[in-house]
C-alpha positions as CSV (number, residue, x, y, z in Angstrom):
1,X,-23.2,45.8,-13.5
2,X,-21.8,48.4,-15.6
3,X,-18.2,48.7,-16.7
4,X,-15.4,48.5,-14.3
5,X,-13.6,51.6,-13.2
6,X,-11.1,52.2,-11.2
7,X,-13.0,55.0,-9.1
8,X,-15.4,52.6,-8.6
9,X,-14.0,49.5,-7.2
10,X,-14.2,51.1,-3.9
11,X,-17.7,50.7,-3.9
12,X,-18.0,46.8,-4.5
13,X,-18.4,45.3,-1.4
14,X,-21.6,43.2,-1.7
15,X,-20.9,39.7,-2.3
16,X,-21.1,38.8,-6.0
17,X,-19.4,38.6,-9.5
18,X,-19.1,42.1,-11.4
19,X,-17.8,42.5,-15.2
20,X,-16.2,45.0,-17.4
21,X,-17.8,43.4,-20.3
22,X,-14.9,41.5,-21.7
23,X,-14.7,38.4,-20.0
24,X,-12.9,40.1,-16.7
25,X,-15.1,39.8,-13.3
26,X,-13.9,41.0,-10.0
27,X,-15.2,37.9,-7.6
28,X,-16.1,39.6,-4.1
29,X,-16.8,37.0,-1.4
30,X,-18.7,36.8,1.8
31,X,-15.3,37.7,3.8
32,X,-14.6,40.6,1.9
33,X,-12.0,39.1,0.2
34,X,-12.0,39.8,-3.6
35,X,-9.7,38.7,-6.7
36,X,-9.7,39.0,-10.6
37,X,-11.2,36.1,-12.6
38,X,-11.3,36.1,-16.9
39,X,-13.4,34.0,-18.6
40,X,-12.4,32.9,-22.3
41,X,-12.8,29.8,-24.5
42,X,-9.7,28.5,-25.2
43,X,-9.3,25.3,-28.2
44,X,-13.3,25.3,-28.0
45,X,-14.0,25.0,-24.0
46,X,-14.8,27.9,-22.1
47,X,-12.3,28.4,-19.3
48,X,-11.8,30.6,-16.1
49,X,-8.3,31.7,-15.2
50,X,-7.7,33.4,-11.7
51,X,-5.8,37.3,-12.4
52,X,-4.9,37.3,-8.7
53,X,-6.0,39.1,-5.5
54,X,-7.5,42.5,-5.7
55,X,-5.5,43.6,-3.2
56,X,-2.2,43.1,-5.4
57,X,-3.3,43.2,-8.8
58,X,-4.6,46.6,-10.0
59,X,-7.7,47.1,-12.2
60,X,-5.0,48.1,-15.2
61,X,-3.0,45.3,-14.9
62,X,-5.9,43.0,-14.9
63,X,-7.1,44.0,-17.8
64,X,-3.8,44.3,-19.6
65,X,-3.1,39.8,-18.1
66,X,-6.7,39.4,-19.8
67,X,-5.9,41.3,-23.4
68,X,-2.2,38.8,-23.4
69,X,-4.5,36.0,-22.5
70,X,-7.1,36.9,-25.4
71,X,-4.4,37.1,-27.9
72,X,-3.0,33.6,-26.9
73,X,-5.9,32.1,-27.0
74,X,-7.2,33.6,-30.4
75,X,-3.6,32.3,-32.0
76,X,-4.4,28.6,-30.9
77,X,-2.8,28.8,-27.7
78,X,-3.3,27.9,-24.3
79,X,-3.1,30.9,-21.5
80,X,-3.1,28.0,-19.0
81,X,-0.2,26.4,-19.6
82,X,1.9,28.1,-17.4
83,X,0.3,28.0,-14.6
84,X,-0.5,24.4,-15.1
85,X,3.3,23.7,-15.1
86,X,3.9,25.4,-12.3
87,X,1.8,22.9,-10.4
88,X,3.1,19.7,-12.2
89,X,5.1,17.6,-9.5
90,X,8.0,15.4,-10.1
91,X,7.9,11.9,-10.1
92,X,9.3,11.9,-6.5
93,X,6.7,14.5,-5.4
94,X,4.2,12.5,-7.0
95,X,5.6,8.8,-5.7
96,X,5.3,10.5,-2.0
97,X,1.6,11.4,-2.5
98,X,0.8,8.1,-3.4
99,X,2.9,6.9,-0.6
100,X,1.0,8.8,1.6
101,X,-2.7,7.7,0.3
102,X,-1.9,4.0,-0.3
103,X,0.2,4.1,2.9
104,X,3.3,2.4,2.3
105,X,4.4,1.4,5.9
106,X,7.1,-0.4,7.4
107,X,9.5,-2.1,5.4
108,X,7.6,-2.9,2.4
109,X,7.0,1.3,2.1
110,X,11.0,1.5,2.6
111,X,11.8,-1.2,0.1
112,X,9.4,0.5,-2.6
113,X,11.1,3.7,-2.0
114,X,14.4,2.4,-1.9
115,X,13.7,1.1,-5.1
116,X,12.4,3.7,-7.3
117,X,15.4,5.8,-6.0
118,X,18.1,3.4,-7.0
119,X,16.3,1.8,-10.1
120,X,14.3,4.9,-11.4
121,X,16.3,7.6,-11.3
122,X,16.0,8.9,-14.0
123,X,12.8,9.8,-13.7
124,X,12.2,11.0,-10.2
125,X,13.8,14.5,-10.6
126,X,11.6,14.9,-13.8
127,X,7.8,16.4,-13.8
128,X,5.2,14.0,-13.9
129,X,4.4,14.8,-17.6
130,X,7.9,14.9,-18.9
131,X,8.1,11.0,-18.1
132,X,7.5,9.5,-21.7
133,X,6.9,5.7,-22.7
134,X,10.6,5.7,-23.5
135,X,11.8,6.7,-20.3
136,X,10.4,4.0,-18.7
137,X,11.8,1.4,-20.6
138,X,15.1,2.5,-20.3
139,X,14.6,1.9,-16.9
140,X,12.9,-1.5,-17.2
141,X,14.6,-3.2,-20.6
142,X,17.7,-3.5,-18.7
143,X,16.3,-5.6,-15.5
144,X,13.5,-7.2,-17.6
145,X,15.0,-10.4,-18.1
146,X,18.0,-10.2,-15.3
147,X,16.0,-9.3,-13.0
148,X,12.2,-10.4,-13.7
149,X,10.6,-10.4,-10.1
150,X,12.0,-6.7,-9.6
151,X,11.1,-5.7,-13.1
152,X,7.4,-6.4,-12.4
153,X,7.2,-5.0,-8.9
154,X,8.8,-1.2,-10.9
155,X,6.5,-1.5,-13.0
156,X,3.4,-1.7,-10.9
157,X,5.1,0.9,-8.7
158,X,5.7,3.1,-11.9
159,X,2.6,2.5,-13.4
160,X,1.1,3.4,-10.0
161,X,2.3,7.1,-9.8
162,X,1.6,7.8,-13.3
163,X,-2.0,6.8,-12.4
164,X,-2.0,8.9,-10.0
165,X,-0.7,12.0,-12.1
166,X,-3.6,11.1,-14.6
167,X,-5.9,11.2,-12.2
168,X,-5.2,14.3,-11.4
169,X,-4.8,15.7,-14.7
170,X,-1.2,16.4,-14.4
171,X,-0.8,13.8,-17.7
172,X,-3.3,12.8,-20.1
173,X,-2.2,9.3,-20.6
174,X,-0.1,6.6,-18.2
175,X,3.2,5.7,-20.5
176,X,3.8,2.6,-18.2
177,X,0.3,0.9,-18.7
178,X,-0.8,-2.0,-21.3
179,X,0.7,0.1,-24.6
180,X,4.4,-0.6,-23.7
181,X,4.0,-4.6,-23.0
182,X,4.7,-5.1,-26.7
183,X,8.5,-3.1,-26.4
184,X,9.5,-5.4,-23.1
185,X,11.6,-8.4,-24.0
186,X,9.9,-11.7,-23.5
187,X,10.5,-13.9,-20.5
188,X,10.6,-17.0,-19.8
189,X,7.4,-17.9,-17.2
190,X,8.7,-19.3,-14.3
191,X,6.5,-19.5,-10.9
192,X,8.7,-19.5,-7.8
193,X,7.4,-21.0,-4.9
194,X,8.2,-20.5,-1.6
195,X,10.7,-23.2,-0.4
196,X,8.2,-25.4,2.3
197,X,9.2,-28.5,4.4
198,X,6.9,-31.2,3.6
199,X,3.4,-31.2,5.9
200,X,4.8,-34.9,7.2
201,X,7.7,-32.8,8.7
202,X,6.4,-30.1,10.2
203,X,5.9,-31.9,13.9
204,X,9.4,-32.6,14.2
205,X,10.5,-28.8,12.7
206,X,8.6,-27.3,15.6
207,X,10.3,-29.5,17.9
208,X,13.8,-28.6,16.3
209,X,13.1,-24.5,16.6
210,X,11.7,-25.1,20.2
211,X,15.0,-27.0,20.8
212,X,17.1,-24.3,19.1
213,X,19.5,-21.7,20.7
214,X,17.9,-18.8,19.4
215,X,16.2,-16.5,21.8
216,X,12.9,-16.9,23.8
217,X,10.7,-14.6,21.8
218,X,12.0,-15.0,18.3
219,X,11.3,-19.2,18.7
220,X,7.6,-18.0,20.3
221,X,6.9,-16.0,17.0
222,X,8.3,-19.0,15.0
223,X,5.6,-21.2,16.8
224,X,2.7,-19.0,17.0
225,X,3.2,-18.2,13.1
226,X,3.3,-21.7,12.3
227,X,0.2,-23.0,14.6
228,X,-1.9,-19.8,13.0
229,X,-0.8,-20.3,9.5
230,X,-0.5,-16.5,9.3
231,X,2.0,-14.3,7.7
232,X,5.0,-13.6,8.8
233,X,4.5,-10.0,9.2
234,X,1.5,-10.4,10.8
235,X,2.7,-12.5,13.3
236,X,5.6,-10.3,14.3
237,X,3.5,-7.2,14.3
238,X,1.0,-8.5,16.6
239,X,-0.4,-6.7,19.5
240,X,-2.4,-7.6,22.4
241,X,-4.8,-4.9,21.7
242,X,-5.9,-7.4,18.8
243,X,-5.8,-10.7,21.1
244,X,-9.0,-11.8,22.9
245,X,-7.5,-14.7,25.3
246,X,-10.8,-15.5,26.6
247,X,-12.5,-16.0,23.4
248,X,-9.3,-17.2,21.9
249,X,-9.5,-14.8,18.9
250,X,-6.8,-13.1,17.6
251,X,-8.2,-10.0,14.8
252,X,-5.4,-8.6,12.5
253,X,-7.1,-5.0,11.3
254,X,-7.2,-4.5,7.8
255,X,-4.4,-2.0,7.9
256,X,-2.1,-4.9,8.6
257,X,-3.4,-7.2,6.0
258,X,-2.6,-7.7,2.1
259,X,-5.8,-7.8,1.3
260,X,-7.2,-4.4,3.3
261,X,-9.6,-6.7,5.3
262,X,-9.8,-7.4,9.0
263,X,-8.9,-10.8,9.4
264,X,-10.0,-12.7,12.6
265,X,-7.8,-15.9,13.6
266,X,-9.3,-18.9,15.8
267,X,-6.5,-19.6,18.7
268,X,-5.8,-23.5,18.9
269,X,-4.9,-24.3,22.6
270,X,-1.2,-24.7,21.5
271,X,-1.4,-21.3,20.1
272,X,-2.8,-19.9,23.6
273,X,-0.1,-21.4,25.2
274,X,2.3,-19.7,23.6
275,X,0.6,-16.2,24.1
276,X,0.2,-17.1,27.7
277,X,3.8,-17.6,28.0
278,X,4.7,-14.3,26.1
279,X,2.6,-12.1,28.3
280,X,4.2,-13.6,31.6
281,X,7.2,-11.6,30.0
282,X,5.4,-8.6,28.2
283,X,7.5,-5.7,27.9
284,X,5.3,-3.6,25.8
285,X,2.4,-3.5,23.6
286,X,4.0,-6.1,21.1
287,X,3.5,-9.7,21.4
288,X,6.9,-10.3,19.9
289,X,9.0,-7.2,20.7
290,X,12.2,-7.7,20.1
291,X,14.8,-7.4,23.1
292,X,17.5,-5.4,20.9
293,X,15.3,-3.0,19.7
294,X,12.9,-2.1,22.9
295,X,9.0,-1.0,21.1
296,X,9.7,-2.3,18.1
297,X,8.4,-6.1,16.6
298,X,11.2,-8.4,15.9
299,X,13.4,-7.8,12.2
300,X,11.9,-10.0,10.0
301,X,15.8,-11.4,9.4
302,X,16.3,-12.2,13.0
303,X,12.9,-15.1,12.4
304,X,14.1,-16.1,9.0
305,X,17.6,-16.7,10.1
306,X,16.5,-18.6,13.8
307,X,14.2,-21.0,11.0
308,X,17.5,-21.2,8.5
309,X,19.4,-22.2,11.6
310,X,17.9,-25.4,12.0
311,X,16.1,-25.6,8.4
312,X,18.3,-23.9,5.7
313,X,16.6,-22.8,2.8
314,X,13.3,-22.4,3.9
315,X,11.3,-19.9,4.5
316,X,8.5,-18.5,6.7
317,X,6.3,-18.4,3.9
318,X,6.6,-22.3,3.2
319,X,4.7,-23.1,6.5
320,X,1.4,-21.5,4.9
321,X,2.2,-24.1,2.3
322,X,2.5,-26.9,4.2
323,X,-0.8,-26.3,5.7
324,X,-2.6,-26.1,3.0
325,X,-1.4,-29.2,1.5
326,X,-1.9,-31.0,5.0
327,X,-5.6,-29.7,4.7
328,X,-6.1,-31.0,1.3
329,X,-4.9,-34.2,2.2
330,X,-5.6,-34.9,5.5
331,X,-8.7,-33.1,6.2
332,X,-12.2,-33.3,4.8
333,X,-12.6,-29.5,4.5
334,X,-13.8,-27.0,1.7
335,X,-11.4,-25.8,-0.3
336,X,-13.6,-22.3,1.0
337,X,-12.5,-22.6,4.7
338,X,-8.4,-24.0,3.6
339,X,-8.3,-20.5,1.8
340,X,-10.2,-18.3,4.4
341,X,-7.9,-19.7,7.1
342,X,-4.6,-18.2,5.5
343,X,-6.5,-15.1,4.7
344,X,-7.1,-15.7,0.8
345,X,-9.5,-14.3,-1.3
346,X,-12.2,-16.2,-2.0
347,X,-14.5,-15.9,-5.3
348,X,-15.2,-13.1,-7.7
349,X,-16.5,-10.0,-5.9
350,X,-20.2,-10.6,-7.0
351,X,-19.7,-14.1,-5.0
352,X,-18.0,-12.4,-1.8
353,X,-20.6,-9.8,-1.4
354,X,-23.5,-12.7,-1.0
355,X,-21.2,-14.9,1.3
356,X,-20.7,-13.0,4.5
357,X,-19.8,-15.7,6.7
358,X,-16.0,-16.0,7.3
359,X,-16.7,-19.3,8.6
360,X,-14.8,-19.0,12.0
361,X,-16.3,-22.0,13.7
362,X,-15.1,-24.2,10.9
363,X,-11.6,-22.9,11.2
364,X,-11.6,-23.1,14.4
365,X,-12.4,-27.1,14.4
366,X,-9.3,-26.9,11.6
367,X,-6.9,-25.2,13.4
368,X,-7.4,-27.2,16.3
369,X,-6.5,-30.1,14.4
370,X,-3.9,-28.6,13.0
371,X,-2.5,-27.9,16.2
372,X,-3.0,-31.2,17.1
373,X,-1.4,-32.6,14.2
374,X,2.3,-30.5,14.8
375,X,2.0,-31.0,18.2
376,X,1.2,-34.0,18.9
377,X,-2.0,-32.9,21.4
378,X,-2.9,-29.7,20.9
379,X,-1.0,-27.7,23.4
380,X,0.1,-30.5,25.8
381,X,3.8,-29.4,24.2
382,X,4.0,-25.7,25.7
383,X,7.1,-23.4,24.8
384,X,9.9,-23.9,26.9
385,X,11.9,-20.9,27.9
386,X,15.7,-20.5,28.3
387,X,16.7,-20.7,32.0
């Protein structure tokens, strides 16, 4: 169409794009909406930039946004920019998204939160592409080597958000990636483990927590997560939505599980028995709801501290270690169907998308034995509630 005048804008109501002839088109959409876009090359690309609505942004002042834009652009600079920093989050803003897309839940989400605020700052007030490599070594220098573990975990966290900023083209490159290894003091490699009573004594460790003073449900949760081999967390979270007593099947959803895949858990008879004896006293949709906080699954403290009471030191974790040494050497089992039961990955991804089998049936026959071996018979030893 011909050039734009003011007298006739009136008469552009057909859907379309109509120019002036230097780069300035007045967009008209289906709905009758209509707004000002120019089109210039800026540093070699062609570009579109959005003038505004029609409705506020006269033909004159259009045209006058496009001749500043123009001049910009023609002197090497970039008419963009400002509007691209206007949309630029923080690093907080930025840290929620990918809070919110990664779902960070429950305590772990907290902790991670908790963490960037108190250890990071310095950055989280800052927009996404203000954050330089520098930055972020002043923030992990100082806890790289007295504080390794927590180091690591900012990092990841840190690293994470800036990925997320470049992948949405609010920074060109991630400052906390592979170029700043070199700059971060070198540590000492030293592999924790978790601290795990030998296989030999796990029999007379159920016995002690079943004989404890600590309260009906929290000794149940002890038991059930030491006959399943499972995760603390997901032992505590458990619902009876996911328990199938008849088939005696108990599937975590992936949403629950570190590795983002459903997980299903064959039920020894001692196992059953304690899930039988939790849903006589089923209070909610929990399996292990605690009775101070009515709803919610037990504090993962209130466990760790009922296990510490008769086994200091230890931990929850330690359990899944103890079974997997116990099924190494005590059982004639693949090393494939020791892994699967506690939920590991197993193979390179090539391998896992040719063996679809989870090998249930096999874990079940190990599980029951396992039951049978901390037990003493497999469930003849039920959990014995406080009068």
């Amino acid at each position: 169409m011909g050039r734009l005048t003011v007298k006739g804008l009136a008469k552009l109501t057909a859907p379309g794009r109509y120019g002036d002839g230097n780069g300035l088109y007045l967009f008209v959409q289906r709905t009758g909406a209509r707004s000002w876009v120019q089109r210039l090359v800026v540093n070699g690309r062609r570009r579109d930039i959005g003038l505004g609505s029609a409705r506020f942004v006269t033909l004159a002042e259009a045209r006058d946004q496009a001749f500043e834009n123009r001049k910009t652009a023609r002197r090497g600079g970039d008419p963009f920019a400002g509007k691209r920093e206007h949309r630029i989050p923080t690093f907080r803003t930025a840290s929620e998204n990918v809070a919110a897309t990664r779902e960070w839940k429950g305590r772990t989400g907290q902790m991670r939160r908790s963490a960037l605020e108190m250890h990071a700052a310095a950055l989280m007030d800052r927009r996404v592409d203000q954050v330089g490599r520098e930055d972020v070594l002043r923030v992990l220098v100082p806890l790289w080597t007295s504080k390794p573990a927590l180091a690591r975990k900012l990092r990841v966290w840190i690293r994470g958000v800036l990925s997320w900023a470049q992948g949405h083209g609010h920074v060109d490159t991630n400052c906390a990636a592979d170029a700043i290894s070199g700059a971060l003091p070198k540590v000492k490699s030293t592999r924790e483990h978790h601290a795990a009573i030998p296989y030999q004594d796990v029999p007379a460790a159920l016995e002690a927590i079943d004989g404890s003073t600590s309260g009906d449900v929290v000794r149940a949760c002890l038991r059930f997560t030491i006959l399943t081999a499972a995760r603390s967390s997901e032992a505590r979270e458990a619902t009876w939505d996911e328990i199938d007593l008849e088939a005696r099947e108990w599937r975590i959803p992936a949403a629950r599980m570190k590795t983002d895949t459903e997980h299903r858990v064959p039920l020894s008879g001692a196992a059953v028995g304690v899930l039988e004896a939790m849903r006589a006293h089923r209070s909610s949709g929990l399996v292990f709801a605690s009775p101070k906080r009515p709803g919610k699954a037990l504090d993962p403290a209130a466990v760790l501290k009922a296990l510490q009471r008769v086994y200091p030191d230890r931990t929850m974790h330690g359990f899944r270690s103890s079974f997997r040494t116990w099924a190494a050497e005590k059982t004639s089992v693949t090393r494939d169907i020791a892994e699967t039961a506690l939920a590991h990955r197993v193979g390179s991804d090539v391998e896992r998308s040719y063996a679809r089998s989870d090998l249930f049936e096999k874990r079940r026959q190990l599980m029951a034995a396992w039951a049978a071996f901390v037990t003493g018979d497999d469930g003849a030893k039920v959990l014995r509630f406080h009068a």
